[in-house]
ROMI-241106 format. One record per residue (C-alpha): residue in one letter; z, x, y. Coordinates in steps of 0.02 Angstrom, whole numbers, plus 32768, in hexadecimal, padded with zeros to 4 digits. Layout:
! ROMI-241106
AZXY
...
***
This chain:
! ROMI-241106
XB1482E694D2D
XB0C02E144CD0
XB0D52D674C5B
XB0692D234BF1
XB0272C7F4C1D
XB0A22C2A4B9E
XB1352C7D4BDB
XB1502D024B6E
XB1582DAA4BAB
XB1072E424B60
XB16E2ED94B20
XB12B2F314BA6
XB1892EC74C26
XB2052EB84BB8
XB23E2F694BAF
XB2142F8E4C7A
XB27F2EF94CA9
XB3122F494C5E
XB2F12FE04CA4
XB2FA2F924D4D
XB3852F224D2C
XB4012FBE4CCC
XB3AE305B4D02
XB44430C84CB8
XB47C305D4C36
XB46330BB4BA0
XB3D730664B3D
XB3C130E54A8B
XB42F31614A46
XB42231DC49A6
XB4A93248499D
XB4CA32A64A47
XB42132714A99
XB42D31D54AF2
XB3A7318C4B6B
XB3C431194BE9
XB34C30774C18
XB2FF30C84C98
XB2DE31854C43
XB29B311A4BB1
XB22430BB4C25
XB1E131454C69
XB1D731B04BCA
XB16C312E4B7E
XB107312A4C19
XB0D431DB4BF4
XB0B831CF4B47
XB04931384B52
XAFDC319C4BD9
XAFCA32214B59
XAFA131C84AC2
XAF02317E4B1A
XAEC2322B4AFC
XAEC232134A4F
XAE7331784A58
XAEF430FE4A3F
XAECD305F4A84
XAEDA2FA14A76
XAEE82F4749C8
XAEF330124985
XAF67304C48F1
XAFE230DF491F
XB042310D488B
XB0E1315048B1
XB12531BC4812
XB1C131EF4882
XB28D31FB4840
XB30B318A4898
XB30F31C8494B
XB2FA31AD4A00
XB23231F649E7
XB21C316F4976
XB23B30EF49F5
XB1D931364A80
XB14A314D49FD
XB16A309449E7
XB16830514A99
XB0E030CE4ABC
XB066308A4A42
XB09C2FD24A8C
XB0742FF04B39
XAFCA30214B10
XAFAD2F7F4A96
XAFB32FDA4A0F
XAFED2FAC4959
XB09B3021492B
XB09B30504871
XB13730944839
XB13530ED4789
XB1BA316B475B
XB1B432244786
XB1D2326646D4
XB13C32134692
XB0D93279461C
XB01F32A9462D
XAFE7323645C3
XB02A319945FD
XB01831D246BE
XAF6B31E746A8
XAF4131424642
XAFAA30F346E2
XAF3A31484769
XAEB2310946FD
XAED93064470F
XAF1C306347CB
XAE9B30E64817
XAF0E310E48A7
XAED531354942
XAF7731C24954
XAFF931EF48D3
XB0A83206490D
XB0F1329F489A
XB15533454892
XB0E233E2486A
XB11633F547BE
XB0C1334747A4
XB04233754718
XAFB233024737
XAF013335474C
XAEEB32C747FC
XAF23332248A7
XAFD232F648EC
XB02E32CF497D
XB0E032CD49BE
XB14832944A65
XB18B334B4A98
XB0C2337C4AA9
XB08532D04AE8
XB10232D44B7C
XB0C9339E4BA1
XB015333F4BBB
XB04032C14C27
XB0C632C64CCC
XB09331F84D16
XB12131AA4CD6
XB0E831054D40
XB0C930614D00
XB01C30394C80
XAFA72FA74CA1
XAFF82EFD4C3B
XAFA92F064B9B
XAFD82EBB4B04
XAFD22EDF4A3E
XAF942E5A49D8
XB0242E7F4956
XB0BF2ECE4977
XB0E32F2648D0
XB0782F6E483E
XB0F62F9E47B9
XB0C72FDA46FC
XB0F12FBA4663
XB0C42FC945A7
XB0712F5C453D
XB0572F0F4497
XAFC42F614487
XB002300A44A6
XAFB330284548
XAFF7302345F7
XAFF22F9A4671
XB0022F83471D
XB05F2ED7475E
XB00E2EAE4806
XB0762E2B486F
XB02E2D8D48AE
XB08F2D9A494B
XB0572DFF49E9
XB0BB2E6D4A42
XB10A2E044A9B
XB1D12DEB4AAA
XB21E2D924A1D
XB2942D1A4A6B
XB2B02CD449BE
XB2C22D554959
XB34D2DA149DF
XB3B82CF349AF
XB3902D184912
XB3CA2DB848F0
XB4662D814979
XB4522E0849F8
XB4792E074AA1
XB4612E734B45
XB4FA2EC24B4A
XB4FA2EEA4A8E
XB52B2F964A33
XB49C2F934996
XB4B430054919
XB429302248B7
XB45830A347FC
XB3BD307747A2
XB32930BD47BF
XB29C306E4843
XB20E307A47CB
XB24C3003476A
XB2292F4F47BC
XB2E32F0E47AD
XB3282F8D483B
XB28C2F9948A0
XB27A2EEA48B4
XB3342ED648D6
XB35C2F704947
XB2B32F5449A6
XB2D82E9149C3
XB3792EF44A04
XB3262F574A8B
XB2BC2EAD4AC6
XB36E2E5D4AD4
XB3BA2EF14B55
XB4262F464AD6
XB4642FEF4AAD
XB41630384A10
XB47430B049B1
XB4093105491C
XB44E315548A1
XB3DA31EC4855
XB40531CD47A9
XB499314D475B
XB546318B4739
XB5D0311A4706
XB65E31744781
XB5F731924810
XB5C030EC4824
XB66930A14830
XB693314648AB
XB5EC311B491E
XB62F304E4910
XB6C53092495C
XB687311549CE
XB61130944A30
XB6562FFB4A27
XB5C32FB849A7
XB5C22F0649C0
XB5222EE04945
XB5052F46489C
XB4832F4247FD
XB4AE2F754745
XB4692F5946B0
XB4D12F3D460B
XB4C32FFD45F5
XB51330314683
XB5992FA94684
XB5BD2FDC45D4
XB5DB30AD4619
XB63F30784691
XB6B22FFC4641
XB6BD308745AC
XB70B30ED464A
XB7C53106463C
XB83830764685
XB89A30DD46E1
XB7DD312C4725
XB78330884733
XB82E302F47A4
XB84830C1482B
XB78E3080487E
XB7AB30194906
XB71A2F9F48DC
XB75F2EFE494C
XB6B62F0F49B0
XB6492ECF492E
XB6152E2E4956
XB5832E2848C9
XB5752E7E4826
XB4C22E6047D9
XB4A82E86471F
XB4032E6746D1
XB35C2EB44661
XB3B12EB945C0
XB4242E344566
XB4F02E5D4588
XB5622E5644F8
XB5DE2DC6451A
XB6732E28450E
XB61F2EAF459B
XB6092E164611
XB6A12DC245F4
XB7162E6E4619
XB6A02E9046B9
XB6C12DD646DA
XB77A2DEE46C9
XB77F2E8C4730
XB7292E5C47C2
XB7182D9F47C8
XB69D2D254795
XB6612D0E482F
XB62E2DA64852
XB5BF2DBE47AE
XB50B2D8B47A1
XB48B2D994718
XB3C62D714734
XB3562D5546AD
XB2A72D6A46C6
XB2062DDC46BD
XB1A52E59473C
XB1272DB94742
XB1962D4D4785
XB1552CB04755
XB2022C7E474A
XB2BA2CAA4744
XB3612C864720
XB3FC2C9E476A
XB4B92C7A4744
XB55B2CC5477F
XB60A2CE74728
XB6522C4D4751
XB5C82BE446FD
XB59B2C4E466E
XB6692C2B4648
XB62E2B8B462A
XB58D2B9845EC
XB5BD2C364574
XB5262CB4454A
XB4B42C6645C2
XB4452CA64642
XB42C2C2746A5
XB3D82B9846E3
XB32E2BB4474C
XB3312BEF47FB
XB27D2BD74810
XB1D92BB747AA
XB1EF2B62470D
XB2332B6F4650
XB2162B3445A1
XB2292B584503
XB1992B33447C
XB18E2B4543C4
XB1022B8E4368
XB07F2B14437E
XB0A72B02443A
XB0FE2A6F4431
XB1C02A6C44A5
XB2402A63442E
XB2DF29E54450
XB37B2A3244AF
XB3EC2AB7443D
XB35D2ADC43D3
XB3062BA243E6
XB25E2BBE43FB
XB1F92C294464
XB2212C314528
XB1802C074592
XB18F2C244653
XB1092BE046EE
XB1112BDA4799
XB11D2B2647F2
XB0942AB84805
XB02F2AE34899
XB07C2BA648BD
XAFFC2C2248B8
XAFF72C9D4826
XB0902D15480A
XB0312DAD47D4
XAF882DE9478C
XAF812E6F4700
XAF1B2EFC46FD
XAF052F37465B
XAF3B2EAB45FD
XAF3A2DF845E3
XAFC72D7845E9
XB0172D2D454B
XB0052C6F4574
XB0042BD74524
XAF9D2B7045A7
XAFF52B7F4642
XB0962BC345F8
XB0C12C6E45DC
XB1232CD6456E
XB1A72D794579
XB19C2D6F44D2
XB2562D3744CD
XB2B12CAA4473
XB32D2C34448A
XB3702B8644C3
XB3A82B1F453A
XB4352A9B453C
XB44129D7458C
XB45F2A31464E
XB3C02AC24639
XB4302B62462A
XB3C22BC345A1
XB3FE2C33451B
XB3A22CC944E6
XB3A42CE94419
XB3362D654403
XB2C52DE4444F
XB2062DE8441B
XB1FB2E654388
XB16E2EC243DE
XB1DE2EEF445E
XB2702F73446F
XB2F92F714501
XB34A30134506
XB3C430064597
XB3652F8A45E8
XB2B92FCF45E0
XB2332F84457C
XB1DD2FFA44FD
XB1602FAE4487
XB1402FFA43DE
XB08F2FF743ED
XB08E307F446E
XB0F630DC4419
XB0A130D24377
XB004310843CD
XB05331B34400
XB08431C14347
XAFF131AC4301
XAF9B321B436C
XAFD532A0431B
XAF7732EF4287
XB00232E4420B
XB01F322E422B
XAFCD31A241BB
XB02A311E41F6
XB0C930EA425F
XB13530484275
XB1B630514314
XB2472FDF4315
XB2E82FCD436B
XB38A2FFF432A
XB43C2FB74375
XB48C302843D9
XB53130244434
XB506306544DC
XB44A305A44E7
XB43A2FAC4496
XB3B72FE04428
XB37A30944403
XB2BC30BE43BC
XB2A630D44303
XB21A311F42C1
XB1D131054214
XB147317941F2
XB0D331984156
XB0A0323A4155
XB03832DF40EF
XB09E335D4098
XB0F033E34126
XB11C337741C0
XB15C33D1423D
XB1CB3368428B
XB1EE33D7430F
XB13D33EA4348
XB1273326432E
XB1B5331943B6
XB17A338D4435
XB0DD33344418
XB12232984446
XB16832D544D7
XB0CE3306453F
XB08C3251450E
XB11731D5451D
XB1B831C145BF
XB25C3202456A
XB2A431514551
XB215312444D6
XB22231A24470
XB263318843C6
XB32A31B843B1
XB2F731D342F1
XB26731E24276
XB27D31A441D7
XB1E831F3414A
XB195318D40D2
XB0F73193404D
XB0D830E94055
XB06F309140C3
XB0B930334150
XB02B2FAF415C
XAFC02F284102
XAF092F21410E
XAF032EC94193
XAF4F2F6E41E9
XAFFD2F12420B
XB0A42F3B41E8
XB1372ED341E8
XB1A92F024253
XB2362E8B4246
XB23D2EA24188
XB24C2F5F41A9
XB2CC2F554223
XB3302EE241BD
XB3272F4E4122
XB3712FE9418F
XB3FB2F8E41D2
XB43E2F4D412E
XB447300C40BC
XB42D309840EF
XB39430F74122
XB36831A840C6
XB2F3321340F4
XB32E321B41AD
XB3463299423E
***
């Protein structure tokens, strides 16, 4: 096995070091498919050959718009053993957003079913693996970033999130996300998000068992908990709020003494929500992380702190945090301003965009959240940036939205906000000025073949009044504010 000369080892020799050490220990499972270390070695073996064909190679993007499932981690390891750059996005994208993705990333091979519409050819594992039967080990080689991951932006275009670390094990981040080698991961939310793939592949480097989950459902998860043993599993406030809304007499037949660590994180968690989970399982055994896919920094805090330290998440687990007022300057412990995040002195960058640029203030960046922090540095989160929307723990910002809006002919103008919402934590509101005759229908079917299904808005609410000053902005605070306090007419 090969090391790198500062002791790190490369996924590479990561993954065929377990498949030496635990041959048949089962190392990914999706419903009734399991693979085992050593079929998963050699699968990824095969696919790797294959890609090469297609012109993958070193420092090259392979977007992978696959669901939850074992093909999306060969896909994954594949693209890693020939230094390439993995780039999950989800598999339900529409045209539209695909392509301005692909645009951006240029992949060398894209990972999809055949129903994929995208004008760009496509690949998949069942094919790759007909093309290729040497299942031995690749030449070391190494990608200069381990993950690519997208995301939306303020300016209503796509981005892709390019890591600053190789791929390389992530000794670190395995203590971090507290998994270990004989661990049971299972992994509900879906892997093109960066919150699971992050998590459940730091799982695989550790040794672990991965259990995927196609899609979430509140009952199965506690049945697959009990079924193997899960000793590791990630929620976000969504899915802790299904399952807790599960009967009692449901939620206590689960045998659920395995779990060691219970991870909750990407959107903010009622305190109520936390403090039942805490009650139910232990503090101990309940974790929240706060941070972004740029990891510049994080925090971290468990059940038993965040008792004392109530609505917290966290003090820092690594870079650095601050929070600044509107000129830039810190503001004194218990007063809110706007969080700012950086890596330590002297650690190479986190993470380049492409397609965007960094909200910074010098050195400092910004999730666009705010808060506070208190004498010991646990920080509070207040408020999320108005330009940005977490529905269930995904970010959607209005500006994309508002661009698929007012691409359509009957559309003067749009504002997008976020409206509270009992499961979801905030559902997409539309306010749209309009001509005479909308069709709303045909403005939804519209959106549809230009936005993913969790960005699109729940309701559209139809005035004849413009939604913006001359300066082309609207206020969206102001309108979200109004529509909370009376109620809205006009809406469907």
């Amino acid at each position: 096995m090969t090391h790198l000369p500062d002791g790190t080892m490369s996924l590479a020799a990561c993954f065929r070091r377990w498949s030496n050490e635990r041959p048949t220990a089962s190392a990914v499972t999706c419903g009734s498919d399991t693979l085992s270390w050593l079929a998963l070695e050699r699968r990824t073996n095969r696919v790797a050959r294959a890609l090469q064909a297609h012109g993958v190679r070193h420092g090259t993007f392979v977007t992978i718009a696959l669901p939850n499932g074992i093909d999306f981690i060969v896909a994954t390891m594949a693209a890693w053993k020939l230094g390439a750059v993995p780039q999950p996005v989800s598999a339900r994208l529409p045209k539209a957003e695909l392509d301005a993705i692909v645009a951006l990333a240029r992949p060398a091979a894209i990972f999809a079913e055949a129903s994929l519409d995208i004008d760009h050819p496509v690949v998949d594992v069942a094919t790759l693996l007909a093309n290729c039967a040497d299942d031995s080990p690749l030449p070391e080689r190494i990608s200069p970033s381990w993950k690519a991951p997208t995301s939306g932006g303020s300016t209503g275009r796509p981005k892709l999130i390019v890591s600053g670390q190789p791929g390389v094990v992530d000794a670190f981040g395995i203590a971090l996300w507290r998994l270990e080698p004989d661990g049971v991961n299972l992994m509900p939310g879906p892997l093109y998000h960066n919150g699971p793939f992050a998590s459940a592949m730091a799982g695989l480097m550790a040794g672990g068992h991965l259990v995927l989950m196609p899609k979430f459902d509140a009952l199965q998860t506690l049945e697959l908990v009990e079924r193997h043993r899960a000793t590791w599993l990630y929620l976000v406030p969504t899915m802790m709020n299904r399952i807790w809304r599960l009967d009692d007499a449901v939620r206590d037949r689960f045998d659920l003494s395995s779990l060691r660590t219970v991870w909750h994180l990407a959107a903010p968690c009622p305190p109520w929500l936390k403090q039942a989970w805490i009650d139910w399982l232990g503090g101990g055994r309940i974790w929240e992380l706060y941070g972004g896919t740029e990891s510049q920094a994080a925090t971290t805090i468990d059940g038993l702190a965040w008792q004392q330290h109530r609505g917290s998440v966290g003090r820092a687990a690594y870079g650095e945090l601050c929070v600044l007022d509107d000129q830039g300057h810190p503001v004194p412990n218990g007063e809110t301003g706007e969080i700012y995040l950086r890596r330590t002195a002297g650690t190479p960058p986190s993470y380049r965009y492409v397609g965007a640029e960094a909200r910074a203030c010098g050195d400092w960046e910004s999730l666009g959240d705010y808060g506070w922090m208190d004498a010991e540095g646990y920080l509070y989160i207040t408020d999320r940036s108005t330009d940005m929307i977490l529905v269930g723990g995904a970010n959607v910002y209005p500006a994309e939205v508002e661009a698929a809006l007012e691409s359509y002919p009957s559309v003067i103008s749009s504002a997008v906000i976020g409206l509270p919402d009992e499961d979801l934590g905030a559902r997409i509101h539309a306010i749209v000025q309009a001509r005479p005759g909308l069709d709303r229908a045909a403005l939804h079917a519209h959106l549809a073949t230009r936005l993913a299904y969790h960005k699109r808005p729940r309701s559209i609410e139809i005035v004849d009044t413009p939604l913006r000053d001359d300066a082309g902005k609207s206020r969206r605070s102001r309108l979200r504010q109004d529509r909370i306090a009376a109620p809205m007419r006009g809406v469907e």
